[in-house]
C-alpha positions as CSV (number, residue, x, y, z in Angstrom):
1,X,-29.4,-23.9,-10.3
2,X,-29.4,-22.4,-6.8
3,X,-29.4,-18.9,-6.3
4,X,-26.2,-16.4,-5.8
5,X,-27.5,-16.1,-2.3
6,X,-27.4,-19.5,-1.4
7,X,-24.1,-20.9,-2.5
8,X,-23.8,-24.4,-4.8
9,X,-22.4,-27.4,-4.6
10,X,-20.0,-28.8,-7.4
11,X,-18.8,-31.9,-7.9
12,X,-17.3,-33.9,-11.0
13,X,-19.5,-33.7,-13.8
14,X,-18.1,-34.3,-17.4
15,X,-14.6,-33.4,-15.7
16,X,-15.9,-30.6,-13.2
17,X,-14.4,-30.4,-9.5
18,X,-14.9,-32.9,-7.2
19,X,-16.0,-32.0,-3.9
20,X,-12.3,-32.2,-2.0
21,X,-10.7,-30.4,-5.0
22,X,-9.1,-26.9,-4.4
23,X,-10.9,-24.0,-5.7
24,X,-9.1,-23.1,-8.6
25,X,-8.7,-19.3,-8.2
26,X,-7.7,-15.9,-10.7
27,X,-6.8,-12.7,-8.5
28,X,-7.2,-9.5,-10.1
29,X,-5.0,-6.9,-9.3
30,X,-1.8,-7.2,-6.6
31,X,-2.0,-4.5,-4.8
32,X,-2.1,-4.2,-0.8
33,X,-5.2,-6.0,-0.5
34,X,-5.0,-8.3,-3.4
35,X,-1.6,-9.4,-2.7
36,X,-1.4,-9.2,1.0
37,X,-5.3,-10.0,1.8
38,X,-5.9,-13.3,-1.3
39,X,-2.7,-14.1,-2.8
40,X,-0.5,-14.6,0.8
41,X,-4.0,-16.2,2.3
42,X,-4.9,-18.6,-0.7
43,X,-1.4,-19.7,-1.6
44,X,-0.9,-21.7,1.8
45,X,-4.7,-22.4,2.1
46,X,-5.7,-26.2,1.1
47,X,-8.7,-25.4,0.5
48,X,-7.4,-23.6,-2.8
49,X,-5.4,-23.2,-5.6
50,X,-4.1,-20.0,-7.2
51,X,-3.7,-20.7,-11.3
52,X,-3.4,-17.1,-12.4
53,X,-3.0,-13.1,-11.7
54,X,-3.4,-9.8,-13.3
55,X,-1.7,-7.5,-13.1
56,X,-0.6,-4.2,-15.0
57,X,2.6,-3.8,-13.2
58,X,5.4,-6.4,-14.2
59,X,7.5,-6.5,-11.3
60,X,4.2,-7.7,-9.5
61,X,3.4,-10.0,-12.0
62,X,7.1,-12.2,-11.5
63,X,6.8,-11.5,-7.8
64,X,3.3,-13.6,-8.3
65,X,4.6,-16.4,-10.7
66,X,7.6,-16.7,-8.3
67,X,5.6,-17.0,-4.7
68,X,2.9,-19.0,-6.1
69,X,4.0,-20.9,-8.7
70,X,1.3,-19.4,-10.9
71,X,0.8,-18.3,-14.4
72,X,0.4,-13.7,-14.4
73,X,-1.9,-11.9,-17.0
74,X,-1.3,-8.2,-17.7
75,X,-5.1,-8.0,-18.2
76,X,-8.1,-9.0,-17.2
77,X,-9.3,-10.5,-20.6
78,X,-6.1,-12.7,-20.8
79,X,-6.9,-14.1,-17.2
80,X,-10.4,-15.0,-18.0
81,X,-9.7,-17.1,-21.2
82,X,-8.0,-19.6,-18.6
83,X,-10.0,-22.8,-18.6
84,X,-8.9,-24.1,-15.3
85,X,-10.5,-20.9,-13.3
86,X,-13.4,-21.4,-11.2
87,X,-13.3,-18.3,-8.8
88,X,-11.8,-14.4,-9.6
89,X,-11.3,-12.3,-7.0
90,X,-11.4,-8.6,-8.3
91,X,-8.9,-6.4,-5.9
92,X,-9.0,-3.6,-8.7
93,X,-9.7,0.1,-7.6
94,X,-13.1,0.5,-6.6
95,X,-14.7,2.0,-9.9
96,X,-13.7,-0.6,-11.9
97,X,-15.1,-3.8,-9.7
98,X,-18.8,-3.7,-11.4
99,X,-17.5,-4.2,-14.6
100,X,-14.8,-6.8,-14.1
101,X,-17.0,-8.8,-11.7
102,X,-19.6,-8.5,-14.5
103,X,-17.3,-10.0,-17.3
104,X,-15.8,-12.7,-14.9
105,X,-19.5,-13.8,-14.4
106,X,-20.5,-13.9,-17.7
107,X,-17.6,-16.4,-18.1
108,X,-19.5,-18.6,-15.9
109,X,-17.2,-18.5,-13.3
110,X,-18.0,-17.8,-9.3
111,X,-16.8,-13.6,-8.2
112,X,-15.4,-12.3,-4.7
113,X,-15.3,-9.0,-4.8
114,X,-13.5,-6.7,-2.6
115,X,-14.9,-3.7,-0.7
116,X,-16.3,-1.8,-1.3
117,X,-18.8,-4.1,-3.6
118,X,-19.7,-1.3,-6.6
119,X,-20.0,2.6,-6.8
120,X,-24.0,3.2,-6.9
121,X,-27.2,0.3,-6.5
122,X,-27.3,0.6,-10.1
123,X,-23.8,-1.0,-10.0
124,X,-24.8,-3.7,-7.5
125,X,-28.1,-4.8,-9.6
126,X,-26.2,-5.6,-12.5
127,X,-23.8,-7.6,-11.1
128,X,-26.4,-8.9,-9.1
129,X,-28.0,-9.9,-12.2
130,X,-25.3,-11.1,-14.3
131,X,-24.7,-13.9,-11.3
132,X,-28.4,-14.7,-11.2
133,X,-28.4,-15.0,-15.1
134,X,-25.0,-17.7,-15.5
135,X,-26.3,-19.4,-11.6
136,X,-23.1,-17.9,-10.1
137,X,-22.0,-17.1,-6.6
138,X,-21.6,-13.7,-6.3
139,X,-19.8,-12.2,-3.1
140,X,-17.6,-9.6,-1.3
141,X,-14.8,-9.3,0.8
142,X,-16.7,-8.1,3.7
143,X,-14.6,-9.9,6.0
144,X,-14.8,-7.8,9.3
145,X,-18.2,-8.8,10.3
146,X,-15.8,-11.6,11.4
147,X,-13.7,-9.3,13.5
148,X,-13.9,-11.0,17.3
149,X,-14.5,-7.5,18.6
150,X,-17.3,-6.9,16.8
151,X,-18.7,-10.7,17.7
152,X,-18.5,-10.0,21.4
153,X,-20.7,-6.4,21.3
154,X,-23.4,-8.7,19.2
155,X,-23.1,-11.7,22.4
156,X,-23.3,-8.8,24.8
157,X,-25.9,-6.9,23.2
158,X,-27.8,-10.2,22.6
159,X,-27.7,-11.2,26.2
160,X,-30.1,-8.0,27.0
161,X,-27.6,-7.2,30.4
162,X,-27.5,-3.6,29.0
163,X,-31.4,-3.3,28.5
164,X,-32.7,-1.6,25.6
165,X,-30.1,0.4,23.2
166,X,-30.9,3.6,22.8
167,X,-27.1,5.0,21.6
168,X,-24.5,2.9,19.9
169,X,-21.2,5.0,18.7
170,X,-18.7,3.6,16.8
171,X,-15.4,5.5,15.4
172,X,-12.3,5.2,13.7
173,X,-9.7,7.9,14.8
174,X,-6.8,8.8,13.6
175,X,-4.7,11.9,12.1
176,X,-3.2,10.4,8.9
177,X,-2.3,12.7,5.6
178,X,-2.6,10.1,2.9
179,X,-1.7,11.0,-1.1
180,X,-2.5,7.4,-2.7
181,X,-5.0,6.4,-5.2
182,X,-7.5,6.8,-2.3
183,X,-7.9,9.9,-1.8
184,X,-9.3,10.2,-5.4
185,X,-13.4,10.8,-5.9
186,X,-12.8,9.5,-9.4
187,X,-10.8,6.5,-8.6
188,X,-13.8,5.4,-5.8
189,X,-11.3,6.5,-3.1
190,X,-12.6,8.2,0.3
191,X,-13.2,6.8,3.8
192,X,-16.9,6.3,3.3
193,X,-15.7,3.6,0.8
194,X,-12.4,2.4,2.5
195,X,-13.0,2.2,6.6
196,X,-17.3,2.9,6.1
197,X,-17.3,0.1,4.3
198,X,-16.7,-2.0,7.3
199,X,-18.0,0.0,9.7
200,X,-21.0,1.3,8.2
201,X,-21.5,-2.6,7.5
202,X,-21.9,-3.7,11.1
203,X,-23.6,-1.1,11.9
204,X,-26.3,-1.8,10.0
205,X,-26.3,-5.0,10.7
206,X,-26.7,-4.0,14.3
207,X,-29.9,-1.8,13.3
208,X,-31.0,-5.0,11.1
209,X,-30.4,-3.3,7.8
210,X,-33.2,-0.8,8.5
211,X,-33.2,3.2,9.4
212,X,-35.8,5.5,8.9
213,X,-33.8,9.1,9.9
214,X,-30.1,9.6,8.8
215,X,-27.7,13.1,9.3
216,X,-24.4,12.7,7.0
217,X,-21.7,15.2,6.6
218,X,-18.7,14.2,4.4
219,X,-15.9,16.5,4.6
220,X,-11.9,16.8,2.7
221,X,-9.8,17.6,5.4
222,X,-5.8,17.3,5.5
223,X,-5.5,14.4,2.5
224,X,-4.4,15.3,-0.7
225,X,-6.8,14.6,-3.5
226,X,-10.5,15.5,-3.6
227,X,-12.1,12.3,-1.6
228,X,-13.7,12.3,1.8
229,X,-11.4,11.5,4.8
230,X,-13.9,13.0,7.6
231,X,-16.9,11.1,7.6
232,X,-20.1,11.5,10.0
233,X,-22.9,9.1,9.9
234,X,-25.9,9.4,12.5
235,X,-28.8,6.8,11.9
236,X,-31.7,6.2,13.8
237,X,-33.1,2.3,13.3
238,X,-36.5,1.5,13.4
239,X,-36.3,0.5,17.1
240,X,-35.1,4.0,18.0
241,X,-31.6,2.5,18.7
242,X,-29.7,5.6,17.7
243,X,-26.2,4.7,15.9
244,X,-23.5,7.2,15.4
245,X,-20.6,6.7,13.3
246,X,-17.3,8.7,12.9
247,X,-14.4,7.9,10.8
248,X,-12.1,10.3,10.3
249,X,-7.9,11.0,9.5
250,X,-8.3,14.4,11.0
251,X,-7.9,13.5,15.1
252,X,-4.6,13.0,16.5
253,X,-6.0,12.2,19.7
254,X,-7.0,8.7,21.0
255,X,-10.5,7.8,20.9
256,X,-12.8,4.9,21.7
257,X,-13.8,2.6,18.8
258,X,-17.2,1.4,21.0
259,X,-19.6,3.4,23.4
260,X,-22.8,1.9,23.9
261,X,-25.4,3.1,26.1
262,X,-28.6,1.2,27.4
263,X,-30.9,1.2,30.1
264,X,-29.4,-0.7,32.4
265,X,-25.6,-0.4,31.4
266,X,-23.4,1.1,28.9
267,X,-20.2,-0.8,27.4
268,X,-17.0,1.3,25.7
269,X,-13.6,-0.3,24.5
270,X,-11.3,-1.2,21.4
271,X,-11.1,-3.7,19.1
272,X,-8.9,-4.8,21.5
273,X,-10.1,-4.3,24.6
274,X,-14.1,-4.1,25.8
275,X,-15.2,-2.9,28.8
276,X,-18.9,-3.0,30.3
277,X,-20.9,-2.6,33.4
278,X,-24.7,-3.0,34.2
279,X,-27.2,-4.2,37.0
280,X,-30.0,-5.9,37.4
281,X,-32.8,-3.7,38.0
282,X,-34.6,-6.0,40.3
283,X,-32.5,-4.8,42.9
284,X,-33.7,-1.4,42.6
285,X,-36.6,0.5,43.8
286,X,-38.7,1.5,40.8
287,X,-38.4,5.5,40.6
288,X,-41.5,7.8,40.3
289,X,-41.6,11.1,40.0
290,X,-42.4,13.9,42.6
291,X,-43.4,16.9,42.0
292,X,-43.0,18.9,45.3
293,X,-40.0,21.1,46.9
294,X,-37.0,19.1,46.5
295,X,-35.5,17.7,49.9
296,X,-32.3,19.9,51.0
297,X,-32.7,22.2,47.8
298,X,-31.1,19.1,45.8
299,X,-31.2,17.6,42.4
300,X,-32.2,14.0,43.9
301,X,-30.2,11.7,46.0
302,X,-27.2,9.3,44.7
303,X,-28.1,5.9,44.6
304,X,-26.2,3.4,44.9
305,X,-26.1,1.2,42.3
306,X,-25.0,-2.4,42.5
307,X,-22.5,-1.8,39.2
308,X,-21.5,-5.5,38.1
309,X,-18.9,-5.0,35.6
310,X,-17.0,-7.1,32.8
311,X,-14.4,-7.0,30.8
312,X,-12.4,-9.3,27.7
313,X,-9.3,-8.6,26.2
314,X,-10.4,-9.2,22.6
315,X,-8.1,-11.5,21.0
316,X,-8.6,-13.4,17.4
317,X,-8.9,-17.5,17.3
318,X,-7.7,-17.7,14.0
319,X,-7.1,-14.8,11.1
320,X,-10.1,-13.7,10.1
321,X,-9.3,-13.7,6.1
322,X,-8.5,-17.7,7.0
323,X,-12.2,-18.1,8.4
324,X,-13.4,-15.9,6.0
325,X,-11.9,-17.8,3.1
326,X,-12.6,-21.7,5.6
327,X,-16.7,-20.4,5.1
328,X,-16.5,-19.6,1.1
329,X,-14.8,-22.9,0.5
330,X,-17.9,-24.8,2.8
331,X,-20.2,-22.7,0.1
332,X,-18.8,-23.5,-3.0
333,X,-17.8,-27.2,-1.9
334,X,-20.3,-28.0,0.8
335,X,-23.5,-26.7,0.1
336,X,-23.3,-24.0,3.3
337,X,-25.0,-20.7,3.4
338,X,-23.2,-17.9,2.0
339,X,-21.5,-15.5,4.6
340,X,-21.8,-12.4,2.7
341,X,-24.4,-12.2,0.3
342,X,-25.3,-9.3,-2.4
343,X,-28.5,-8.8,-1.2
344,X,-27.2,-7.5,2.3
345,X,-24.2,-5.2,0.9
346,X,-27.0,-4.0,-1.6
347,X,-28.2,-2.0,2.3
348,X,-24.8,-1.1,2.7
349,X,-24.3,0.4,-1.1
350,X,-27.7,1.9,-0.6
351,X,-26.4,3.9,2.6
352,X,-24.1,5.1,1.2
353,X,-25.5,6.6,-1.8
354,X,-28.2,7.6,0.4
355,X,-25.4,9.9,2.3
356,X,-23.7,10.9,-0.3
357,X,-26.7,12.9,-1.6
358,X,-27.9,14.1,1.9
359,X,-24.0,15.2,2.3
360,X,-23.8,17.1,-0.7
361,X,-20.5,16.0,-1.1
């Protein structure tokens, strides 16, 4: 059976799926990301096939059976006893995903599990686990390391025209004084766990997934509840690319999402809108230092630096949930490589309990 990180083919076997079937899907939980994020997405996408929800709330439930011609569960353990299933997605709060995504496994069917993936490691590893054990795919909604914005800095940054990275900031601003379930510690609520978990995740995956130094400060600001809604990350990778990451609903001012600085250029932008300059430093002098009086009492004389300067107005081919959902299809169909796989949220989970007890918080 191939392993959770590798995906599996499945074709008809003693009535199994044939290769060009729709996935056969359960959703669990219809809230704003499970019905606006999986259920909208999946019931116009070919590729798959939703047979049944859960839901505790019955108003959701008929809205589901009516939109999607499926049948609705108000439990999990009603929705897992349907044969047909060969995929549940867990939307649920974020304290209850390990042990829903555990169960659903153990039923031998495949798990997507929204962000973030589990509260602790501890969580992770036995889901991790429980899909190595029944030769399950095991993965989570980590769909923004598809975001086009996001793409571009890894094409610039991969090109080199910035030289080497010595500071990468990256920020989500805004003033916002939210009361829902998540701004609850004991719900899994907090922006480490709602905007961090995407964040945090390409910024790791920037550094490679490694960092040997780390600063955190988690701080309740102007939210109700008890959960986190300031959060400062600073990392240092094990190139000495420096990344700093804000995320906070405590600045009513604007604020860029990307400042990058490099040796021979520095990029800053949106997710909308990137902006970057740099030169080639061929056309330079090389600079030493000089030790005597300096000429005219001055701190050094301006150069003039032959700036070349791009830009890209940042713009999405196709909704990323589509390709998201278009590459977990080509896994569990096709054979193809999983996009997200546990062992690389495992480095995001591991962060973050890693800041939680540096924070204190």
């Amino acid at each position: 059976m191939p392993g959770i990180d590798s995906g599996a083919r499945r074709t008809r076997s003693g009535g199994g799926p044939l290769a060009s079937d729709p996935i056969r899907v359960g959703i669990v939980g219809l809230g704003r990301s499970g019905w606006s994020n999986h259920a909208r997405t999946l019931g116009k996408h070919p590729g798959y096939r939703v047979v049944a929800v859960a839901d505790g709330v019955a108003e959701r439930r008929a809205e589901a059976e009516q939109v999607l011609g499926c049948r609705a569960h108000a439990d999990v353990a009603e929705l897992l006893q349907e044969q047909e299933l060969e995929l549940v997605i867990v939307c649920t709060p974020s304290f209850t995903h390990a042990d829903i995504a555990t169960a659903a496994l153990r039923t031998g069917r495949h798990v997507l599990v929204e962000k973030p993936m589990a509260a602790s490691v501890a969580e992770v590893d036995r889901m991790t686990a429980a899909a190595r054990e029944a030769g399950r795919v095991l993965t989570v909604f980590q769909n923004r390391r598809l975001d086009p914005d996001f793409l571009k800095v890894q094409e610039i940054l991969g090109s080199g025209v910035l030289g080497p990275v010595h500071l990468i900031r990256m920020g989500r601003h805004g003033y916002q004084r939210r009361s829902d379930w998540q701004t609850l510690r004991r719900m899994g609520g907090g922006q480490l766990n709602n905007w961090g978990a995407h964040v945090l995740d390409q910024g790791l995956l920037l550094l490679d997934g490694e960092y040997s130094d780390i600063f955190a400060d988690l701080q309740h600001t102007v939210s109700a509840g008890d959960a986190e809604d300031h959060v400062k990350v600073v990392l240092r990778g094990r190139s000495g690319t420096v990344l700093d990451v804000e995320i906070t609903s405590a600045y009513a001012y604007p604020a860029p999402d990307w400042q990058i600085m490099g040796k021979y250029g520095s990029l800053t932008g949106t997710t909308g809108h990137l902006e970057w300059k740099y030169y080639d430093p061929s056309a330079l002098p090389e600079l030493t230092a000089d030790d005597g009086p300096a000429a005219g009492r001055s701190y050094g004389r301006r150069e003039d630096i032959p700036w070349q300067i791009e830009a890209a107005d940042i713009k999405a081919a196709e909704d990323i949930t589509v390709t998201y959902y278009n590459r977990l299809y080509a896994t569990l169909r096709e054979g193809a490589p999983l996009l997200v796989t546990p062992g690389s949220v495992r480095k995001q989970i591991a962060l973050f309990d890693d800041i939680r007890n540096r924070s204190g918080f």
